[in-house]
mmCIF file of the N, C-alpha and C atoms, coordinates in Angstrom:
data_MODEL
# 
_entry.id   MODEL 
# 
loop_
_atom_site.group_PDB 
_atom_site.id 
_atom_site.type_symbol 
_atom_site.label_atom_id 
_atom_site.label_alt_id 
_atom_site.label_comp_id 
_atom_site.label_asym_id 
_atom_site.label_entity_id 
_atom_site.label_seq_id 
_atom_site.pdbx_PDB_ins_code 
_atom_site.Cartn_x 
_atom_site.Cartn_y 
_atom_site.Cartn_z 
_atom_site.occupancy 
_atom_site.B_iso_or_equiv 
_atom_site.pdbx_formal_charge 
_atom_site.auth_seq_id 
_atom_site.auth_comp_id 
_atom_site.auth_asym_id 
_atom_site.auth_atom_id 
_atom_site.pdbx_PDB_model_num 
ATOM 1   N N  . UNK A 1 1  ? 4.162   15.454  -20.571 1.00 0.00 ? 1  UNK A N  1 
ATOM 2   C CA . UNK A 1 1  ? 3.362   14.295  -20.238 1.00 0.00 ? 1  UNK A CA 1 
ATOM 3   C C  . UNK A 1 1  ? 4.270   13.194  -19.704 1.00 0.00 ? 1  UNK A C  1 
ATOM 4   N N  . UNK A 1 2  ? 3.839   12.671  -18.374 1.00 0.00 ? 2  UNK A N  1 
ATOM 5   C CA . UNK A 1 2  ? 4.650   11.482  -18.245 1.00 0.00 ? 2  UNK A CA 1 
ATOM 6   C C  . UNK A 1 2  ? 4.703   9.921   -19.005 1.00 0.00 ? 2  UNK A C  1 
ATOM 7   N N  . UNK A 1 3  ? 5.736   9.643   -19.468 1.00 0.00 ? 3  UNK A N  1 
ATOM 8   C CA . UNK A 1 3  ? 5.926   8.241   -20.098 1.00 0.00 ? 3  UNK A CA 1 
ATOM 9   C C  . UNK A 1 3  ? 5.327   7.317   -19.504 1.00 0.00 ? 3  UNK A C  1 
ATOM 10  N N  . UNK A 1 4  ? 4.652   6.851   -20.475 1.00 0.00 ? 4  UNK A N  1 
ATOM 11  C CA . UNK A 1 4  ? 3.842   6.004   -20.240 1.00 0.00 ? 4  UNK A CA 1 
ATOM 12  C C  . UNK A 1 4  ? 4.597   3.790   -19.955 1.00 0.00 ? 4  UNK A C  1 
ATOM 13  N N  . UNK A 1 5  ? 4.160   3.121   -19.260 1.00 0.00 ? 5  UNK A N  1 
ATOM 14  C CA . UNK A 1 5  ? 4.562   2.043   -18.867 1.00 0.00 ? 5  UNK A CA 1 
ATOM 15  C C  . UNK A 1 5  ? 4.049   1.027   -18.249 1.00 0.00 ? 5  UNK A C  1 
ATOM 16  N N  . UNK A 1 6  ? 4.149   -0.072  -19.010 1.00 0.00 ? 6  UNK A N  1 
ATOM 17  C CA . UNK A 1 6  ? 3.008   -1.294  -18.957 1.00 0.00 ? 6  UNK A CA 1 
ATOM 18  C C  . UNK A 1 6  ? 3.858   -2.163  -17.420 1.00 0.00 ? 6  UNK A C  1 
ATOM 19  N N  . UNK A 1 7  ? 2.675   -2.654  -16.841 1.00 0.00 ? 7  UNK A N  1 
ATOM 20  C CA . UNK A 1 7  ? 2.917   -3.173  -15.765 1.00 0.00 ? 7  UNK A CA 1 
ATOM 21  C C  . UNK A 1 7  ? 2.503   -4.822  -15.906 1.00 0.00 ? 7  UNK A C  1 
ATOM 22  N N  . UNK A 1 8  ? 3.564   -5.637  -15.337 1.00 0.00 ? 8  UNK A N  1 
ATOM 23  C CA . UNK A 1 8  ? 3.398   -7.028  -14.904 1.00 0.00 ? 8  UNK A CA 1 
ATOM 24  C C  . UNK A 1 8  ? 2.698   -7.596  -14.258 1.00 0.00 ? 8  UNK A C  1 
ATOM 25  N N  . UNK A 1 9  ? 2.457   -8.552  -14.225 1.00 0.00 ? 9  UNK A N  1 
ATOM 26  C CA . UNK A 1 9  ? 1.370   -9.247  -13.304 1.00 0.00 ? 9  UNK A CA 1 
ATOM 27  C C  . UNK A 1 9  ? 2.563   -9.642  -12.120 1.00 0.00 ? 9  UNK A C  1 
ATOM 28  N N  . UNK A 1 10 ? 2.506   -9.194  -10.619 1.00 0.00 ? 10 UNK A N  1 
ATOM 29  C CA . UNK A 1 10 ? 3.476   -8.804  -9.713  1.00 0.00 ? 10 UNK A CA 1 
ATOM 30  C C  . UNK A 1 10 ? 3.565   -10.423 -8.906  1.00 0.00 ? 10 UNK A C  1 
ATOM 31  N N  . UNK A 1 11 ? 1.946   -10.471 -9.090  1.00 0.00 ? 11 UNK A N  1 
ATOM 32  C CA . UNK A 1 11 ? 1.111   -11.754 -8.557  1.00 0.00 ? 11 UNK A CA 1 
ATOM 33  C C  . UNK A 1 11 ? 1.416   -11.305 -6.808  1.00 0.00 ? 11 UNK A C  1 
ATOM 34  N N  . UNK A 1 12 ? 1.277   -9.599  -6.280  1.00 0.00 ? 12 UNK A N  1 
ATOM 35  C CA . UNK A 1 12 ? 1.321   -9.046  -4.999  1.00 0.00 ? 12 UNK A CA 1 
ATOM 36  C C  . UNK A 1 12 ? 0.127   -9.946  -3.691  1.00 0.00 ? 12 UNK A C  1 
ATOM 37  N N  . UNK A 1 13 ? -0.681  -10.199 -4.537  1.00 0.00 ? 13 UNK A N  1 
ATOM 38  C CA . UNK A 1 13 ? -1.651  -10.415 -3.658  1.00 0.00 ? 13 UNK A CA 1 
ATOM 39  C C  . UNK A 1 13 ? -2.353  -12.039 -4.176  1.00 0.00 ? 13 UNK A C  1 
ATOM 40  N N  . UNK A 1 14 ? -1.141  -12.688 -4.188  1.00 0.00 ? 14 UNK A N  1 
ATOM 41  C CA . UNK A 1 14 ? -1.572  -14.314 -4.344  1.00 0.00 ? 14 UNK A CA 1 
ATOM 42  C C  . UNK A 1 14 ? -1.215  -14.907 -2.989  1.00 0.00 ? 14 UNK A C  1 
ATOM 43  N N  . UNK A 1 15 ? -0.924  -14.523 -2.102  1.00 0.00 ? 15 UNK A N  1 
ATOM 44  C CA . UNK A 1 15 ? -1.230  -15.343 -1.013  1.00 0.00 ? 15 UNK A CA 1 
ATOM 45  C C  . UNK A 1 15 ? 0.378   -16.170 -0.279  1.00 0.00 ? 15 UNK A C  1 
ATOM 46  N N  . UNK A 1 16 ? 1.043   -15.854 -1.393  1.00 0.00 ? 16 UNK A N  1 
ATOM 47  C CA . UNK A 1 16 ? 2.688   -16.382 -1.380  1.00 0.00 ? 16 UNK A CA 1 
ATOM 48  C C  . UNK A 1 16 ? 3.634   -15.325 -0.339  1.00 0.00 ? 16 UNK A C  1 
ATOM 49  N N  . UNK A 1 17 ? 4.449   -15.676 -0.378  1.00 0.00 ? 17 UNK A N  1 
ATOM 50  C CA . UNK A 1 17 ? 5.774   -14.995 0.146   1.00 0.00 ? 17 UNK A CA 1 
ATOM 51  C C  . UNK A 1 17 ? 6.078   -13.848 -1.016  1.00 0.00 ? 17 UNK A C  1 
ATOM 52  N N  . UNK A 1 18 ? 5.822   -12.906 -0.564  1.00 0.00 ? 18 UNK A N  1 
ATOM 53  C CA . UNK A 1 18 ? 6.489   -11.452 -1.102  1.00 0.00 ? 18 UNK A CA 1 
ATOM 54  C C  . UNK A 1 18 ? 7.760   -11.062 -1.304  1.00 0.00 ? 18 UNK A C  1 
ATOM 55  N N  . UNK A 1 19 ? 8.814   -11.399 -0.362  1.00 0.00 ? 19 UNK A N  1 
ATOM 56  C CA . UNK A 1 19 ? 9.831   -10.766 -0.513  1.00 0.00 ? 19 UNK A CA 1 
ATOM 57  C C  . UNK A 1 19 ? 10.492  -10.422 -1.374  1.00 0.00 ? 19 UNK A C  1 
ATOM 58  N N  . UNK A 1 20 ? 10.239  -11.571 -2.488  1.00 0.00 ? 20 UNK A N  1 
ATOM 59  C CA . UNK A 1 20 ? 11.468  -11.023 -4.037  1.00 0.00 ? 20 UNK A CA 1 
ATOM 60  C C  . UNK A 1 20 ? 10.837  -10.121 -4.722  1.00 0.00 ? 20 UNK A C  1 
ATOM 61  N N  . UNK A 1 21 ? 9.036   -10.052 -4.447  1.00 0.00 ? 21 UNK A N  1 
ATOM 62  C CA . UNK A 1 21 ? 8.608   -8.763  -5.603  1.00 0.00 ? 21 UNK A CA 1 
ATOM 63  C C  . UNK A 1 21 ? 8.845   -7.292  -5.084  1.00 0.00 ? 21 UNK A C  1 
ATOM 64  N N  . UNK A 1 22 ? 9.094   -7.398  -3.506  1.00 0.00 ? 22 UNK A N  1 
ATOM 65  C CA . UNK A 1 22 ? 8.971   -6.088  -2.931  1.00 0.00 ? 22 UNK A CA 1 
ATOM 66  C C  . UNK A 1 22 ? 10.468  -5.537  -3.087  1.00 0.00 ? 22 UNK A C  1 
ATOM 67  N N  . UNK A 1 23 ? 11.309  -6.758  -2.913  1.00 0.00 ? 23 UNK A N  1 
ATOM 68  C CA . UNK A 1 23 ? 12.751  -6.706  -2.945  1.00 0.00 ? 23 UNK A CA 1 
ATOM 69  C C  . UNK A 1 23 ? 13.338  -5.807  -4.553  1.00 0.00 ? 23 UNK A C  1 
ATOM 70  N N  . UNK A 1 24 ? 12.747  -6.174  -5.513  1.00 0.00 ? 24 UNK A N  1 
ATOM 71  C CA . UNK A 1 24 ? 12.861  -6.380  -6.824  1.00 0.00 ? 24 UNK A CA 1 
ATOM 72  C C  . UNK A 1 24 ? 11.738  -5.058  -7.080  1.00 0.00 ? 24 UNK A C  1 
ATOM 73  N N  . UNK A 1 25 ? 10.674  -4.593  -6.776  1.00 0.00 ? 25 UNK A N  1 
ATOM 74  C CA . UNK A 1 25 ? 10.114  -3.644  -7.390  1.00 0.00 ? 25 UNK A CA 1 
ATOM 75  C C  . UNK A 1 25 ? 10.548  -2.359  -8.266  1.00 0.00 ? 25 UNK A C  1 
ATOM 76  N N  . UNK A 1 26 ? 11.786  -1.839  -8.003  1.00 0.00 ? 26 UNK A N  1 
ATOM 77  C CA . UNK A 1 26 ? 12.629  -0.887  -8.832  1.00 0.00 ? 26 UNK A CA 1 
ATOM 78  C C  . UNK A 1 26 ? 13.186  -1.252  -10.105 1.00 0.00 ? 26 UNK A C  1 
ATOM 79  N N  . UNK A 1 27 ? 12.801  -2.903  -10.553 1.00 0.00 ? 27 UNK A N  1 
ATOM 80  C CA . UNK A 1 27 ? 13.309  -3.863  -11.651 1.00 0.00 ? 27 UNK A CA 1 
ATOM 81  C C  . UNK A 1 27 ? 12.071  -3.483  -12.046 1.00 0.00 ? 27 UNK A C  1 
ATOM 82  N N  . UNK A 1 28 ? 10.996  -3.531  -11.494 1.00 0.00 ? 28 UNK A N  1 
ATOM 83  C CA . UNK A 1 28 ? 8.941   -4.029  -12.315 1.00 0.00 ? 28 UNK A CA 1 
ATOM 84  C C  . UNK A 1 28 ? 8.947   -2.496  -12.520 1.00 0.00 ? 28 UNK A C  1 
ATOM 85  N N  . UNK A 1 29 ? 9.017   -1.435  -11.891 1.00 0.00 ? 29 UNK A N  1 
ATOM 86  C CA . UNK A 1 29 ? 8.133   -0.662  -11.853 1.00 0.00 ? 29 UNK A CA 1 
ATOM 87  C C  . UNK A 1 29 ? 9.389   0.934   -11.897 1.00 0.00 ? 29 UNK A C  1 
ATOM 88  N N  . UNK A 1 30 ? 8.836   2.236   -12.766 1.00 0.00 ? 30 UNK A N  1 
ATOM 89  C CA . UNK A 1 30 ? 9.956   3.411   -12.706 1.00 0.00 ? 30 UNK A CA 1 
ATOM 90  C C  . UNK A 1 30 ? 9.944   4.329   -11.450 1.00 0.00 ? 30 UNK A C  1 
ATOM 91  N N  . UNK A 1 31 ? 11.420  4.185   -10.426 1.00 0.00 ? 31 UNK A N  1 
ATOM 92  C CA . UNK A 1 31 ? 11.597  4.704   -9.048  1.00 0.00 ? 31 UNK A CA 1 
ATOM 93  C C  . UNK A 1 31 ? 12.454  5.939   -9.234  1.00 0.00 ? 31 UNK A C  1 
ATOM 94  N N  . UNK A 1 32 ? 12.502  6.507   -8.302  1.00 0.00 ? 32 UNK A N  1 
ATOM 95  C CA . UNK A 1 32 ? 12.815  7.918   -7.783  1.00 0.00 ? 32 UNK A CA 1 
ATOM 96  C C  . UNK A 1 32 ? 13.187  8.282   -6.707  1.00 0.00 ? 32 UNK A C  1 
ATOM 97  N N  . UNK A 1 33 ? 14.474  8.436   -6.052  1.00 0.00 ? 33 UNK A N  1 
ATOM 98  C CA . UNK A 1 33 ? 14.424  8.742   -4.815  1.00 0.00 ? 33 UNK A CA 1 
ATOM 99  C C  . UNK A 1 33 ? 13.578  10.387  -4.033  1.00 0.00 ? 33 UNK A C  1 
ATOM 100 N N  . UNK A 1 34 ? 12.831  10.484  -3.017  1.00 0.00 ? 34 UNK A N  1 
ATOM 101 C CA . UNK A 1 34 ? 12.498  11.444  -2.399  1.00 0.00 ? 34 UNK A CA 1 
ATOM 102 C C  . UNK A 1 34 ? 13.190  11.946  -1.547  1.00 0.00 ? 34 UNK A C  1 
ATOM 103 N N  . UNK A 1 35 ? 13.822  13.144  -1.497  1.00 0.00 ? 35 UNK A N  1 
ATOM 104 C CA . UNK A 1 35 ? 14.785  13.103  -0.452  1.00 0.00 ? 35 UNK A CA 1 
ATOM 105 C C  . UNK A 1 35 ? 13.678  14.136  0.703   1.00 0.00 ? 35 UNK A C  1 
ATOM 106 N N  . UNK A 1 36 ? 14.403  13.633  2.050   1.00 0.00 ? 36 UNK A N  1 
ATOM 107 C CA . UNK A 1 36 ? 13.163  14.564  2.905   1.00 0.00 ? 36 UNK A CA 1 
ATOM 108 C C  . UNK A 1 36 ? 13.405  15.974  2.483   1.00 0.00 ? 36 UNK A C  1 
ATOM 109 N N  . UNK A 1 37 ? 12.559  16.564  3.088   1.00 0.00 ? 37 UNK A N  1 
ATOM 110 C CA . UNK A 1 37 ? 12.148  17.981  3.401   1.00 0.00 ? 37 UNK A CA 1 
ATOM 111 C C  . UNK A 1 37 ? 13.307  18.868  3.979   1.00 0.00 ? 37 UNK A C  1 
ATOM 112 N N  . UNK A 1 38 ? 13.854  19.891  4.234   1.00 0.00 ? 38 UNK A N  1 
ATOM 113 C CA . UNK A 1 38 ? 14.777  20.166  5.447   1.00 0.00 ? 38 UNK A CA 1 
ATOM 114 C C  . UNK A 1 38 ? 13.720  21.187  6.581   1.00 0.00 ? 38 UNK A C  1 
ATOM 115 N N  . UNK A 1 39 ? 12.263  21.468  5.955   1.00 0.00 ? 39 UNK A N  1 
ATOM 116 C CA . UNK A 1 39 ? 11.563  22.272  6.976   1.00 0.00 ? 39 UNK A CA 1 
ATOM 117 C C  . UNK A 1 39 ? 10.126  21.243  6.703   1.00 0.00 ? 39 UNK A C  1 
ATOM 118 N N  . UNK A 1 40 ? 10.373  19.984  7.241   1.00 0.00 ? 40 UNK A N  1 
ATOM 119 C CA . UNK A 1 40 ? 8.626   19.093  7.223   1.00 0.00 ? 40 UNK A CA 1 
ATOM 120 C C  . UNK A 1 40 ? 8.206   19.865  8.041   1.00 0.00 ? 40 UNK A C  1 
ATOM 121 N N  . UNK A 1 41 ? 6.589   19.242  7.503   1.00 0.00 ? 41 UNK A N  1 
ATOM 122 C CA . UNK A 1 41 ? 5.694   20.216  8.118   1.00 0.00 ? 41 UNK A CA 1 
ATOM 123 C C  . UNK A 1 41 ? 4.672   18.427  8.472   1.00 0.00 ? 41 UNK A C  1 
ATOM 124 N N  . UNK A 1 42 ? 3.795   19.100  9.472   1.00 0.00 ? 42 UNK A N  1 
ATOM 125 C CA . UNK A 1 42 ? 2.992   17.655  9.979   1.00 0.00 ? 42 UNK A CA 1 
ATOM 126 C C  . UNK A 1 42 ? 1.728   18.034  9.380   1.00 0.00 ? 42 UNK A C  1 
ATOM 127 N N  . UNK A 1 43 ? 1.192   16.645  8.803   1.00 0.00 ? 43 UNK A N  1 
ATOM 128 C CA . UNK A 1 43 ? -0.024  16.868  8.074   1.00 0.00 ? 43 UNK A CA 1 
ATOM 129 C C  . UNK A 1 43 ? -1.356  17.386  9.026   1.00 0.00 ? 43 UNK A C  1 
ATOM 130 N N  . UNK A 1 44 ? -2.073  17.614  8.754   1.00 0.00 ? 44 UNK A N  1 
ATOM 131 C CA . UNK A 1 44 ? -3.450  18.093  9.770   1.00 0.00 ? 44 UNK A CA 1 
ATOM 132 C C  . UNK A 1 44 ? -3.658  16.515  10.284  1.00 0.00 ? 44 UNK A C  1 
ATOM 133 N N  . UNK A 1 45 ? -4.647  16.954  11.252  1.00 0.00 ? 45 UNK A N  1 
ATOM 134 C CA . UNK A 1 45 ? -5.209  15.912  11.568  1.00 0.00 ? 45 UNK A CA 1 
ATOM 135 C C  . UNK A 1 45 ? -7.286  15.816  11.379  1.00 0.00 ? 45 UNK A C  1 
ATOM 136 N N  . UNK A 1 46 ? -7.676  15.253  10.881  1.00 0.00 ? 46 UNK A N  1 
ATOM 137 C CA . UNK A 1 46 ? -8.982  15.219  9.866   1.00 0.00 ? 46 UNK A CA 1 
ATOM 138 C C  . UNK A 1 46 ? -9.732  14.559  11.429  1.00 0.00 ? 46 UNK A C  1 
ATOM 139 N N  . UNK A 1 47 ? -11.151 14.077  10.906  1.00 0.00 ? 47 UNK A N  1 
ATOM 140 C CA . UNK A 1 47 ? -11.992 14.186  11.771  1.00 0.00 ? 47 UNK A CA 1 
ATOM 141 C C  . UNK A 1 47 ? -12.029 12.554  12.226  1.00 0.00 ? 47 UNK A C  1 
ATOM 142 N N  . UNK A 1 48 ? -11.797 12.199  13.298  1.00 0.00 ? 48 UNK A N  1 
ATOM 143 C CA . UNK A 1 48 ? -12.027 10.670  13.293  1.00 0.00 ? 48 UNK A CA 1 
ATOM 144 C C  . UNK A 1 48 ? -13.267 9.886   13.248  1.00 0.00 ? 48 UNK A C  1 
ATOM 145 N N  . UNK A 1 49 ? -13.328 8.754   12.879  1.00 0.00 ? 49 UNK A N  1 
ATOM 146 C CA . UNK A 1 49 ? -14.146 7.910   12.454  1.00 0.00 ? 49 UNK A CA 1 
ATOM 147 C C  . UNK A 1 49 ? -14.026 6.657   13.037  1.00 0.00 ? 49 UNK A C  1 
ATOM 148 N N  . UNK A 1 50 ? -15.234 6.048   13.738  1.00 0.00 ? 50 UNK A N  1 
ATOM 149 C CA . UNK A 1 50 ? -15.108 5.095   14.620  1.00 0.00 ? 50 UNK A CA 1 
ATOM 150 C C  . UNK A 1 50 ? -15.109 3.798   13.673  1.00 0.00 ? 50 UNK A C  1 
ATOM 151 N N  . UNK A 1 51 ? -14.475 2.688   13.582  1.00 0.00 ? 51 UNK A N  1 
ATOM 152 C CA . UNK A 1 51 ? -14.938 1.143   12.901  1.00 0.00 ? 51 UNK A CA 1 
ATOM 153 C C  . UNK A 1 51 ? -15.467 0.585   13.333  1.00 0.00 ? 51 UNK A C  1 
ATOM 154 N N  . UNK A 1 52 ? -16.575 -0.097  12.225  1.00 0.00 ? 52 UNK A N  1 
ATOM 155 C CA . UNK A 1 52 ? -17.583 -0.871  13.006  1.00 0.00 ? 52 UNK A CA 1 
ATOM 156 C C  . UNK A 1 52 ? -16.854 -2.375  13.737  1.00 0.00 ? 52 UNK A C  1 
ATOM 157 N N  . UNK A 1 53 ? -17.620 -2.586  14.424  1.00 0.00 ? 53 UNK A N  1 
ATOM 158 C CA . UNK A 1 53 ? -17.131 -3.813  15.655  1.00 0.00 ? 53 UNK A CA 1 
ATOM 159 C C  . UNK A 1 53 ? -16.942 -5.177  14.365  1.00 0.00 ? 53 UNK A C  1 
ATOM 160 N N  . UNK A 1 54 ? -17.003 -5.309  13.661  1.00 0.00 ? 54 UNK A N  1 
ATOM 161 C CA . UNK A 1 54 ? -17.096 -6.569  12.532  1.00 0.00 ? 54 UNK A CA 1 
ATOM 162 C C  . UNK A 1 54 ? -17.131 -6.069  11.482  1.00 0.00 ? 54 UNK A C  1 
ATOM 163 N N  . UNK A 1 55 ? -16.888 -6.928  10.558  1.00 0.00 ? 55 UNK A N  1 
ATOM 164 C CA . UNK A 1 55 ? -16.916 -6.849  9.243   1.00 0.00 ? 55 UNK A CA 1 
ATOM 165 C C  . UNK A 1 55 ? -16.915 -8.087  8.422   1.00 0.00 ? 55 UNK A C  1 
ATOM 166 N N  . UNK A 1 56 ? -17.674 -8.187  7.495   1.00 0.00 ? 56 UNK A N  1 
ATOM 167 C CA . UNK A 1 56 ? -17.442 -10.189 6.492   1.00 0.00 ? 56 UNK A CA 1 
ATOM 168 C C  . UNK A 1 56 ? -17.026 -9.271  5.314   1.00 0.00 ? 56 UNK A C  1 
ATOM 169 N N  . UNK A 1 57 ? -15.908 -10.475 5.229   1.00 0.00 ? 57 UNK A N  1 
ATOM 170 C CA . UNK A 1 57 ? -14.945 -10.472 3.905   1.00 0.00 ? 57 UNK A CA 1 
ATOM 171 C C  . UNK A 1 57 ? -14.467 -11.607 3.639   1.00 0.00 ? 57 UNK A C  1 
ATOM 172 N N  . UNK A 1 58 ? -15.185 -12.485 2.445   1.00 0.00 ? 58 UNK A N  1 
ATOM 173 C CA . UNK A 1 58 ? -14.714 -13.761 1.746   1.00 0.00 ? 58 UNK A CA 1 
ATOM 174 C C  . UNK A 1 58 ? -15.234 -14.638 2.518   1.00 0.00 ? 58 UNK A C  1 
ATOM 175 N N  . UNK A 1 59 ? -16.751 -14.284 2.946   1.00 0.00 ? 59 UNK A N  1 
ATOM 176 C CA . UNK A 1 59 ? -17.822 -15.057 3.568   1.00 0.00 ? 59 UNK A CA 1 
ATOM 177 C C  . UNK A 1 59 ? -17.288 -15.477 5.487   1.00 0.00 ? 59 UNK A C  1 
ATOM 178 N N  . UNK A 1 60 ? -16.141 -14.754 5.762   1.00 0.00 ? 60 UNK A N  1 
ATOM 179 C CA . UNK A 1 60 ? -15.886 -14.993 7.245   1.00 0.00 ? 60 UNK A CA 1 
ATOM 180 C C  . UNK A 1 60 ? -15.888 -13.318 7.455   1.00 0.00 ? 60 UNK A C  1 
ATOM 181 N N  . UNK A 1 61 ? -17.055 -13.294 8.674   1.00 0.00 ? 61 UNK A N  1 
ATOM 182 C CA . UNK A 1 61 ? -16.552 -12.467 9.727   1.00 0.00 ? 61 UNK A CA 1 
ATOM 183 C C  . UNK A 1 61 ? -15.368 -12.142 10.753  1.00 0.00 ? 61 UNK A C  1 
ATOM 184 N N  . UNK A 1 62 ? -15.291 -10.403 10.572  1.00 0.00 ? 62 UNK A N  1 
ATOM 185 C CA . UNK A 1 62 ? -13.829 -10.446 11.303  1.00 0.00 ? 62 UNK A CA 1 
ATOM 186 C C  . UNK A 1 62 ? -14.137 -9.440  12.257  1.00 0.00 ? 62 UNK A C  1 
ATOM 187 N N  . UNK A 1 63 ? -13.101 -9.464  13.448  1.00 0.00 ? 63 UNK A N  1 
ATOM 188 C CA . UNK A 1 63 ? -13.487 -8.868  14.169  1.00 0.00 ? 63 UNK A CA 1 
ATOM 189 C C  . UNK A 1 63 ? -12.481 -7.114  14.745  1.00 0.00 ? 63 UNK A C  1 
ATOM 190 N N  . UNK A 1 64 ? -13.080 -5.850  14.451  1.00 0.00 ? 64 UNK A N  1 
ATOM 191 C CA . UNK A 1 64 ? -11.866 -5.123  14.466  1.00 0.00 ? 64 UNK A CA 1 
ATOM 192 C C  . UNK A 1 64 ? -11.424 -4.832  15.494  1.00 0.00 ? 64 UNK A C  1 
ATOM 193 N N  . UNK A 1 65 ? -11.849 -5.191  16.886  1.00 0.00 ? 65 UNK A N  1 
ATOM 194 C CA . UNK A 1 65 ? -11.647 -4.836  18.026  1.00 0.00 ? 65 UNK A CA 1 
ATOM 195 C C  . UNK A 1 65 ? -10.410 -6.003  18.541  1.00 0.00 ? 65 UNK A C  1 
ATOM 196 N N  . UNK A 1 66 ? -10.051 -6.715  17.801  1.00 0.00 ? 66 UNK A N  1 
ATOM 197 C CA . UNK A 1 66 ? -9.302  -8.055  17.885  1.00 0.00 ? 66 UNK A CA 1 
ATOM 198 C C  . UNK A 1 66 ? -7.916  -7.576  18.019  1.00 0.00 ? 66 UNK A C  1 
# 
């Protein structure tokens, strides 16, 4: 079973400057390096899906064609 580990409030998505939490995340959170592949393989490619022309989020419309 993997060890279990309580997480901080990162405060990722307050609206501030990021750099020291992203900088610092291997301090908050347990890392691992991945080393590549030596035979990658490319993922499929799935069925596409068009976005709608707008969208409201936080009472303003946005536009995705923008």
């Amino acid at each position: 079973m993997a060890a279990r580990w309580t997480t901080r409030n990162t405060r990722l998505f307050s609206g501030t400057e990021q750099v020291a939490n992203f900088r610092s995340m291997s301090t908050i959170y347990p890392v691992r390096v991945i080393r590549r592949s030596t035979r990658p393989r490319p993922f499929e490619s799935g069925t596409a899906i068009a976005l709608p022309k707008s969208f409201t989020y936080g009472g303003a419309s946005h536009d995705t064609r923008a």
